[in-house]
N, C-alpha and C positions, 0 to 999 in steps of 0.2 A: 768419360769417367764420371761417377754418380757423384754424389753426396750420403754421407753418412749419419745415420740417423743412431743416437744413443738413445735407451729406454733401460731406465731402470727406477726399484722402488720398493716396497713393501705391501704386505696385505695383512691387515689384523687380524688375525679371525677371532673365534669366540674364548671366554677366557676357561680352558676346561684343563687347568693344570690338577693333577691328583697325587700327590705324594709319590711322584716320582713313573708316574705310572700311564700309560697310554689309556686314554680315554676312547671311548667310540667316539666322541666329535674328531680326536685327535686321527683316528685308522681311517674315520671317512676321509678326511680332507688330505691324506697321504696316497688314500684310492683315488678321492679324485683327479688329482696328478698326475698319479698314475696311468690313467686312461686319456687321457691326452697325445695326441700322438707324438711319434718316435721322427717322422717327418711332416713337413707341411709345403707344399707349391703354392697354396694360394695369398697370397701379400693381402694384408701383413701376416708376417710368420706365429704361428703359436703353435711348439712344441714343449715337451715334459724335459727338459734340457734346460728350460729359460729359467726354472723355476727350485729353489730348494726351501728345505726345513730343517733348522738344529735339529738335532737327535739329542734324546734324553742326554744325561750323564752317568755315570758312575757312583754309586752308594759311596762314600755319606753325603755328597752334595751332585745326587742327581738333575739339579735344574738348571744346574749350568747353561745359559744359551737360551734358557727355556722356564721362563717364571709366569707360571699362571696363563699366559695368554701363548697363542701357536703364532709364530712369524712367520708369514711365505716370503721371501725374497725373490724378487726377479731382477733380470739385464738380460741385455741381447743389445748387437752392434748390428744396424740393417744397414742397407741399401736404399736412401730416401731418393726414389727416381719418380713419385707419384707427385705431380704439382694442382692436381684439381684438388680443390676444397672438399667435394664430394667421397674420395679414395680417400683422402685424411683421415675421413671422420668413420670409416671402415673399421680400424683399428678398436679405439674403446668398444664396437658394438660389438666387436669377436669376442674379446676377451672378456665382456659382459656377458655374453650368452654361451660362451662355451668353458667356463670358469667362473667367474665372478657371483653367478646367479646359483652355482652346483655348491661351493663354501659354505661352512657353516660357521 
């Protein structure tokens, strides 16, 4: 039996609220996500699953959730069965180079 590994957090991206209204920073950083894949094999996992964004609101207070700045939220429940320091530090560089560096 493994050990269980939590991850979870947020990501700030940039502040492109508009009167209720999806911005292009807003459509890219929901594409980016979106491209991400549906499955992943190789540890540590990063899939478009891990990952959400409020949606707008509803006229007269559309920001509900969503004021000025985009929030990505992530979690995911793994499988911590990697013990070398080396596989550790796997992790932040995935999600740095396959997310992290793609946000705006």
């Amino acid at each position: 039996m493994g050990n269980q590994a939590i991850i979870y957090g947020r990501i700030q991206c940039a502040r492109a609220f508009k009167a209720g209204k999806k911005t292009g920073v807003i459509l890219f950083n929901e594409a980016v996500l979106q491209s991400l894949p549906d499955k992943d094999d190789d540890w540590p996992f990063l899939t478009r699953h891990m990952f959400s964004v409020p949606q707008l609101g509803i006229a007269p207070v559309p920001e509900r959730g969503f004021y000025k700045a985009q929030i990505v939220h992530f979690a995911a429940s793994l499988k911590d069965e990697h013990h070398d320091g080396d596989q550790r530090n796997l992790g932040p560089k995935k999600y740095e180079h396959m997310l992290l560096k793609r946000l705006t």
